[in-house]
C-alpha atoms as one frame of an Amber mdcrd trajectory, in Angstrom:
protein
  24.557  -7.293 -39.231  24.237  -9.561 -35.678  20.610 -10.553 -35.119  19.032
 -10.759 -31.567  18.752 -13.710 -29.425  16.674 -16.088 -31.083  13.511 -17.128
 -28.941  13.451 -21.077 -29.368  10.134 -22.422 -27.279   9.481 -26.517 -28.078
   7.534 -26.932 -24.624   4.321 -28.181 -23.796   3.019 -26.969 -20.280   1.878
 -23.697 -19.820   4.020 -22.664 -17.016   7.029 -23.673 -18.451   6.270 -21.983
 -20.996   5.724 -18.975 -19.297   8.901 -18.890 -17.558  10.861 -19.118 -20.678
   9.040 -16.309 -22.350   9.382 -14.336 -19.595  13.444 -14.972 -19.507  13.033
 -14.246 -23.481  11.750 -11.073 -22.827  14.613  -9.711 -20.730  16.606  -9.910
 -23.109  14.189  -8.985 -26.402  10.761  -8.485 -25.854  10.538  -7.694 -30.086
  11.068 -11.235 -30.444   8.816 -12.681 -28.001   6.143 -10.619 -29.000   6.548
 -11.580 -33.029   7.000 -14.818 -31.800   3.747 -15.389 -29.861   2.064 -13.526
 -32.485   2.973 -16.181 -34.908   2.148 -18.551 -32.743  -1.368 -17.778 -31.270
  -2.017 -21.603 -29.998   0.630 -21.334 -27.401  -0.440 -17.716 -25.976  -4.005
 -18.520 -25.936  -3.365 -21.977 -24.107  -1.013 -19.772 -21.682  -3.785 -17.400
 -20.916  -6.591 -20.008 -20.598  -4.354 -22.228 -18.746  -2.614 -19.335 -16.457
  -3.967 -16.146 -16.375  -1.610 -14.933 -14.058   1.874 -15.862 -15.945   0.252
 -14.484 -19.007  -0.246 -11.133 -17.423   3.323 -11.425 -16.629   4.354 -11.935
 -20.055   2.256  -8.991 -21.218   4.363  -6.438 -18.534   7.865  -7.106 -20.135
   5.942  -5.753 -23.751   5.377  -2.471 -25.307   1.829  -1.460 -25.274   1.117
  -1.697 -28.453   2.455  -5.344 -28.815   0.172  -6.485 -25.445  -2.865  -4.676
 -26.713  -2.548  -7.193 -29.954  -2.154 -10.032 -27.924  -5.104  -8.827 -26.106
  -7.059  -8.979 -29.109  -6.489 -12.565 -30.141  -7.700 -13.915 -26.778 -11.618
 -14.538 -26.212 -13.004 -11.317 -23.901 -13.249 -14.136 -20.601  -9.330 -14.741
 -21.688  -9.076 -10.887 -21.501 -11.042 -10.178 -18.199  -8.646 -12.992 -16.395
  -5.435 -11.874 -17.515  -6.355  -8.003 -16.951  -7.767  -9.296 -13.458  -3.982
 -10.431 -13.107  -2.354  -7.144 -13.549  -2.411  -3.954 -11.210  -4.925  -1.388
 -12.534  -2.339   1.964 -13.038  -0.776  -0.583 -15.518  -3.776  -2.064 -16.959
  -5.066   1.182 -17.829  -2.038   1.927 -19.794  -1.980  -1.237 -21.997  -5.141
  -1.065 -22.747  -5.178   2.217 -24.420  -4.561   0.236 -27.623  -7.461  -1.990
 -27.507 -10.407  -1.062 -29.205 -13.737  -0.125 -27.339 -15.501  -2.370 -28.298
 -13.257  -5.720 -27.597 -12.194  -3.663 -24.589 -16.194  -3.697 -23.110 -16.779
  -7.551 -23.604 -13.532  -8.441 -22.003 -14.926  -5.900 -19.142 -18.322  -6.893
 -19.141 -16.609 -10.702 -18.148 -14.378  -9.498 -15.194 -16.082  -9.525 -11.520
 -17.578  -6.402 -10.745 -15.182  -4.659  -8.051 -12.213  -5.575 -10.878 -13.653
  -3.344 -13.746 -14.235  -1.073 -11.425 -10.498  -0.436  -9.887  -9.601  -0.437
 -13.402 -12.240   2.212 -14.958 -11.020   4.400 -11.812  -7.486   4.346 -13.611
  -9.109   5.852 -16.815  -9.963   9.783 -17.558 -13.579  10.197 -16.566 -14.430
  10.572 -20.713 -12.789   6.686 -21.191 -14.381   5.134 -18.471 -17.468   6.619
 -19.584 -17.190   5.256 -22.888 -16.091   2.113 -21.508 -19.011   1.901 -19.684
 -21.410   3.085 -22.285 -20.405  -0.064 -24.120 -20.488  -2.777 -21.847 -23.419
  -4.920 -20.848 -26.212  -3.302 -19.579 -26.037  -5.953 -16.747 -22.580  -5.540
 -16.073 -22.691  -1.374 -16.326 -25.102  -1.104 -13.407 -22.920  -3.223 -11.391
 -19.581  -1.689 -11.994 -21.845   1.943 -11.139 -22.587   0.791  -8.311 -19.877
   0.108  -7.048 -18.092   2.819  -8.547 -20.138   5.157  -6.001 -17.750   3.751
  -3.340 -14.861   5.550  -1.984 -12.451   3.003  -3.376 -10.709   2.546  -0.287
 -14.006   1.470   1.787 -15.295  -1.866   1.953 -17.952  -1.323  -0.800 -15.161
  -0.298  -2.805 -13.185  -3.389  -2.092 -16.344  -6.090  -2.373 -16.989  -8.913
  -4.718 -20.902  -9.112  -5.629 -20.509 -12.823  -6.185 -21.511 -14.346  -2.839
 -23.510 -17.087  -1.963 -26.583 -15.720  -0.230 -29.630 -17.864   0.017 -33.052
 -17.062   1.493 -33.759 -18.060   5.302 -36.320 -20.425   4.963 -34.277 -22.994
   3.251 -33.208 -26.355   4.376 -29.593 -27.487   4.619 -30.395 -29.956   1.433
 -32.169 -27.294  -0.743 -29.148 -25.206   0.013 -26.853 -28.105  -1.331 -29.335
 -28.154  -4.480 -29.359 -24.341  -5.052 -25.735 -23.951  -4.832 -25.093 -26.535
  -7.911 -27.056 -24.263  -9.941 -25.872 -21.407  -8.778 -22.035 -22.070  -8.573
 -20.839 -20.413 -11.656 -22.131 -17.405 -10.595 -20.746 -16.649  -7.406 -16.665
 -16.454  -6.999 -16.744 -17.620  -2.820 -17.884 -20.591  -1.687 -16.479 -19.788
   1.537 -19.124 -18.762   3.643 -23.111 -18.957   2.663 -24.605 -16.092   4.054
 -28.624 -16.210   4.567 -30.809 -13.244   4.305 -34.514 -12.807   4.673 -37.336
 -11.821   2.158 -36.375  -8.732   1.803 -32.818  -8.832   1.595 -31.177  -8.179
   5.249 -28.202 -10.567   6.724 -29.606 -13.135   9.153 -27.053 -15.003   9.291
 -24.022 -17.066   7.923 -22.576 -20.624   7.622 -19.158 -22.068   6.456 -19.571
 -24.160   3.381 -18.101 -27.097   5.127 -20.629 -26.831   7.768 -23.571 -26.665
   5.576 -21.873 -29.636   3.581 -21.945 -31.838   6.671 -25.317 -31.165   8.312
 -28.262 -33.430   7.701 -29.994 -32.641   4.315 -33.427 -31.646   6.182 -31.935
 -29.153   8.818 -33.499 -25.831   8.631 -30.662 -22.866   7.827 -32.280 -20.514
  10.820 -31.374 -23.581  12.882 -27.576 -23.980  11.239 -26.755 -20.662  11.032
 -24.394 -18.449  12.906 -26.887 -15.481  13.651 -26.393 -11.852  13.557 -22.704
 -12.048  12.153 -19.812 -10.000  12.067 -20.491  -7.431   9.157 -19.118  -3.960
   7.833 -20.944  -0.604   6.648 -20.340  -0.393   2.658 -18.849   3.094   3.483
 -16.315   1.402   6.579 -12.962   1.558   6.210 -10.218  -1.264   4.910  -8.478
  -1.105   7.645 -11.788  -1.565  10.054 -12.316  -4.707   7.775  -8.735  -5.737
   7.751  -8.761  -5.466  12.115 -11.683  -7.617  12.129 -10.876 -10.345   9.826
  -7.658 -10.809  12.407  -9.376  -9.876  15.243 -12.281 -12.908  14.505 -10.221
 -14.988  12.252 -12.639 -14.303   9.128 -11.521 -15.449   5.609 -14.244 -12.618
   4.417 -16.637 -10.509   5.978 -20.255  -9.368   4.677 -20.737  -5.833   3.556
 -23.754  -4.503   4.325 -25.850  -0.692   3.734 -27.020   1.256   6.531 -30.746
  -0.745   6.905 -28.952  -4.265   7.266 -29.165  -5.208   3.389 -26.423  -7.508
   2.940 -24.628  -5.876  -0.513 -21.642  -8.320  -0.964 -18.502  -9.664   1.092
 -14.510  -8.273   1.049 -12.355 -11.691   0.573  -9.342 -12.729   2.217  -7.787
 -11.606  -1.314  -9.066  -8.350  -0.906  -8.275  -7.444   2.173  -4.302  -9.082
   1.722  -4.149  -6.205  -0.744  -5.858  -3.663   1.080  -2.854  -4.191   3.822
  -0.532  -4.012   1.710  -1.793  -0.966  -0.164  -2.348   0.828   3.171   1.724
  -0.236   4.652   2.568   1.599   1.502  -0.101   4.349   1.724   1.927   5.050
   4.895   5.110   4.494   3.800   4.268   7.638   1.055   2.879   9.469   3.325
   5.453   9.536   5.752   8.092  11.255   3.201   5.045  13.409   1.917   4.470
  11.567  -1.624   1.075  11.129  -2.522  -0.933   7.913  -1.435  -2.414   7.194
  -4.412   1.086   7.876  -6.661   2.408   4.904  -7.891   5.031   4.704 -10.536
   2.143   4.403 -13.602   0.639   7.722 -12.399   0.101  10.740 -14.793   3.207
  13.121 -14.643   0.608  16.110 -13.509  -1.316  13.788 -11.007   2.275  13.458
  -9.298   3.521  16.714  -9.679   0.054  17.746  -7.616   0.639  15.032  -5.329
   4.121  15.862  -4.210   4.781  19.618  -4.803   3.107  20.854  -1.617   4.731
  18.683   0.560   7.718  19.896  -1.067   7.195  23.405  -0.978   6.121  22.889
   3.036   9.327  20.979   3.033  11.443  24.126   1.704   9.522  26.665   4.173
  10.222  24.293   7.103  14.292  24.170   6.231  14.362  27.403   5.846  13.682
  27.790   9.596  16.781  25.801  10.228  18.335  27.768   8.285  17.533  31.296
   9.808  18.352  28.820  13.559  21.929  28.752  11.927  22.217  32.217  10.738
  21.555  33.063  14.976  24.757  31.104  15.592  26.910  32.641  13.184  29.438
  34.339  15.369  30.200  30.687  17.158  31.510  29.516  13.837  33.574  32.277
  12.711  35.029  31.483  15.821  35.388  27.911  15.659  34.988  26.762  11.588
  35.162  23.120  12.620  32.073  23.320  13.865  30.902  23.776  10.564  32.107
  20.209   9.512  30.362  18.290  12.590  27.037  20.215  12.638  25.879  17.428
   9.768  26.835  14.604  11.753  24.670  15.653  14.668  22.101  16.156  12.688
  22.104  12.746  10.486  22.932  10.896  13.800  19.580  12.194  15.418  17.807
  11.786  12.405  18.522   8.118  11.802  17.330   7.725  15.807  13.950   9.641
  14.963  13.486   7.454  11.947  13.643   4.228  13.961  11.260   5.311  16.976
   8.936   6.595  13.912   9.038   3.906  12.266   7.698   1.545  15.575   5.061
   4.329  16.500   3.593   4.252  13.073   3.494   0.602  12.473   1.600   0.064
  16.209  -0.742   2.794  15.545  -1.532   0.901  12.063  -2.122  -2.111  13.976
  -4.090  -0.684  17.168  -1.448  -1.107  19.859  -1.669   2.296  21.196  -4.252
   2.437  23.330  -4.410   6.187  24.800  -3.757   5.036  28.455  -0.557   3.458
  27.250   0.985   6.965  25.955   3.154   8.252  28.656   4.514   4.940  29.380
   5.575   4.207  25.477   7.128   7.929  25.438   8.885   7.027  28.335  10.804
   3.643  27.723  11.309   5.142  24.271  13.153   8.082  26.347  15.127   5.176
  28.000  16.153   4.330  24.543  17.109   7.508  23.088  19.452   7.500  26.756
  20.908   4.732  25.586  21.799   5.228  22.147  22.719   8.758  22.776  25.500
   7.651  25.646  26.851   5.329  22.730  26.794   7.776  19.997  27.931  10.634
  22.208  31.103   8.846  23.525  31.326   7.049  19.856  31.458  10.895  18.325
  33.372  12.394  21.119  36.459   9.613  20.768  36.426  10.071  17.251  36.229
  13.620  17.438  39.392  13.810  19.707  41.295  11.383  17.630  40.755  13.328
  14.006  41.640  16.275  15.952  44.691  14.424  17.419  45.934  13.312  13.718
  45.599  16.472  12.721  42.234  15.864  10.207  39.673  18.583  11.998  41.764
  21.756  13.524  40.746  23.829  16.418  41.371  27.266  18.547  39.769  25.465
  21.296  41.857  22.585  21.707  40.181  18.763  21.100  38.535  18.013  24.722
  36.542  21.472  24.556  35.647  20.469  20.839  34.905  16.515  21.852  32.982
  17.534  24.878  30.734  19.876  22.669  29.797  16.632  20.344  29.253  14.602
  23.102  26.719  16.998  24.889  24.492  17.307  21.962  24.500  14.281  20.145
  23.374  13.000  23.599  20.611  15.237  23.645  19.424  15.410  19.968  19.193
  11.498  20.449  17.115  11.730  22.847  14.925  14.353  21.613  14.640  12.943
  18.406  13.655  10.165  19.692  11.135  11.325  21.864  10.265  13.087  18.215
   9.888  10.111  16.235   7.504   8.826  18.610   5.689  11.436  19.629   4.538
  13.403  16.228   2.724  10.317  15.132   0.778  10.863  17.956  -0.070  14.714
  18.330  -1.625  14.099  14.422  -3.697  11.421  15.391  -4.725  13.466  18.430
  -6.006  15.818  16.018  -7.752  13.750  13.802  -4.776  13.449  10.593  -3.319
  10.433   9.794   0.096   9.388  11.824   1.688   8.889   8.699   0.507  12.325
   7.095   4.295  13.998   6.014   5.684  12.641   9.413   8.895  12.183   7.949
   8.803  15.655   7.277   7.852  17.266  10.313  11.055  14.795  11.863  13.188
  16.385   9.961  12.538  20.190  10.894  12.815  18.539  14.650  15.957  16.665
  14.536  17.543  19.432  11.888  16.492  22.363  14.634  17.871  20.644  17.438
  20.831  18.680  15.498  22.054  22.433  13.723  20.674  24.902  16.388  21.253
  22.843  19.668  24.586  21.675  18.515  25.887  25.893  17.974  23.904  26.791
  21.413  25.955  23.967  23.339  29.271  25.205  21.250  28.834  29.247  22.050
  28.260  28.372  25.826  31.152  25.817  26.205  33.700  27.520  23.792
């Protein structure tokens, strides 16, 4: 019987390493994982030495082969290489790990990690989880698992520098060797008073390069931009941009400075909410992913879906109105769906812009009728190209003999010139406009808008395209 590749490793560096395992595993993960098992120098090296590459070793495995990899690494090994891999699959490969190797590891991993990780677990596991961690490290992760996790207190590291006001600059210097280990960003040293509250906050490079004696109430930047725990990413997302912040402070509602969102954090949080939107627009759940329970996305998409089937079935009781028109012309039968796709494609572009400016705050209310307008302009000018486009193409399959007609092919071109002029421009009037009637009632622009598009451009691509037929033909 053939054997399997054979996985032949004589290298030295981590990383290199890495990247061969990695190409191993594409082609027999069995081997790798046998082969690191028998060789648990190299993988714990790799996961001391790069966290990050380990993690991606551990996604090409089966569960059950990471989890025992899992277990021959030290539990700060653990809590950097499960820092390294998104929580839906986290939770799944550690199912395999036992609770109680699975709690140190968790006790070692920054508070706001273990906590998007627990969140992946049923409410029993996390519970046990968090039964058996630390005592220290339970009370944070609690805390911060009261959080929507989508908010900045959901999204904050607890790690900050934050030193009383009365310091100097030198006693700051001093305080900060002792305390390094314990805080993740060095980035910014916020100051707070006695009880607590932000005062203010200085860049570490700042506090590096003042005189040793300098007060900190005298250094600092005072009353500093800061977020409620409960605000939302993208509010901390706009003002990291809008003030060119590598973090900002978190704070409660009496001022008590709680911890800061990193630029890390809120990279992520962007990205998560671009494809928040992006599942929202087709009516997928936001929080679906491609790790997520079977049930959790069967309740996630079926309404949308059942909405979805109510809304075509409109367009299909427009058509049923218009049924006489094709009896009497059956081509029309055959160009109805290119209408229809030809509009929809235009609503899908100017939806597409809308909901990308609204993410970003470029829609300022007073700016409405002038955006609906020069996107009429557009939907003008694309629907003069497709319209003549369709129309010529129209007359010449009709001229080859390809599409027949009673009517003749000018009556027949004419009819797909007329309304794939107008469903362009409706649909994209459409596109850009639905985004904003749900914000102007308080949804999300993305909620389903792709959706909602389709019942427009279907309506007016199917019914508009019969109503121009029965009056020309």
């Amino acid at each position: 019987m053939p054997r399997g590749p054979t996985v032949r490793l004589r290298l030295r560096k981590p990383r290199q390493l890495a990247r061969t395992l990695l190409d191993a595993a594409r082609r027999d993960r069995g081997r790798v994982a046998e082969y690191l098992g028998t060789h648990p120098e190299r993988w714990e090296a790799l996961a001391e030495a790069t966290p990050s590459d380990a993690a991606d070793v551990l996604e090409q495995l089966d569960d059950e082969d990471a989890a025992q990899l899992l277990a021959t690494l030290e539990p700060e090994d653990v809590a950097e290489v499960l820092e390294e891999i998104a929580p839906e699959l986290a939770a799944e490969l550690i199912e395999e790990v036992p609770l109680d190797e699975l709690a140190a590891a968790m006790s070692e991993m920054p508070g706001e990690a273990a906590a998007d990780l627990l969140a992946e677990l049923d409410t029993d596991e996390a519970e046990d989880v968090l039964a058996a961690m630390t005592d220290e490290a339970e009370a944070e992760v609690r805390r911060l698992m009261e959080y929507p996790p989508d908010s900045a207190g959901g999204l904050m590291t607890t790690e900050i520098a934050a030193l009383p006001l009365g310091l100097t600059t030198g006693e700051a210097i001093e305080r900060i060797r002792q305390l390094h280990e314990q805080w993740e960003d060095l980035t910014y040293v916020y100051v707070v008073d006695d009880d607590g509250r932000l005062e203010g906050v200085i860049s570490f490079r700042d506090l590096v390069f003042r005189r040793p004696g300098a007060p900190l109430a005298d250094v600092m930047v005072p009353d500093p931009v800061a977020v409620n725990a409960y605000a939302d990413r993208e509010e901390v997302a706009e003002l990291c941009q809008r003030y060119h912040l590598f973090g900002v402070p978190v704070i409660d509602d009496d001022g008590y400075l709680l911890g800061m969102v990193n630029t890390d954090a809120v990279i992520e949080a962007v990205q998560d909410e671009a494809t928040e939107d992006f599942a929202a627009a087709v009516g997928a759940g936001v929080a679906e992913t491609v790790y997520s329970r079977v049930r959790d996305s069967f309740r996630m998409r079926a309404p949308w879906l059942v909405l979805n089937l109510g809304l075509a079935l409109i367009v299909a009781l427009v058509i049923e109105g218009q049924t006489g028109v094709i009896s009497r012309e059956p081509v029309l039968a055959a160009l109805m769906p290119v209408i229809a796709a030809t509009g929809g494609n235009a609503g899908q572009q100017s939806l597409a812009v809308m909901i990308r400016s609204l993410a970003t705050d470029d829609v300022p209310g007073a700016r409405v009728p002038a955006i609906l307008g020069r996107q009429a302009g557009i939907g003008i000018l694309t629907g003069l190209l497709i319209s003549l486009a369709g129309a010529g193409l129209t007359y010449f399959l009709m001229l080859t003999g390809v599409f027949s007609s009673k009517s003749g092919p000018v009556a027949v071109a004419l009819v797909v010139a007329l309304a794939a002029l107008a469903n362009q421009i409706l649909a994209t009037i459409a596109g850009t406009g639905i985004p904003l009637v749900l914000r102007r009632l308080g949804l999300d622009p993305a909620l389903a808008s792709t959706i909602f598009l389709t019942l427009a451009t279907d309506m007016m691509g199917f019914g508009g395209f019969l109503v121009v037929a029965a009056l020309l033909l």
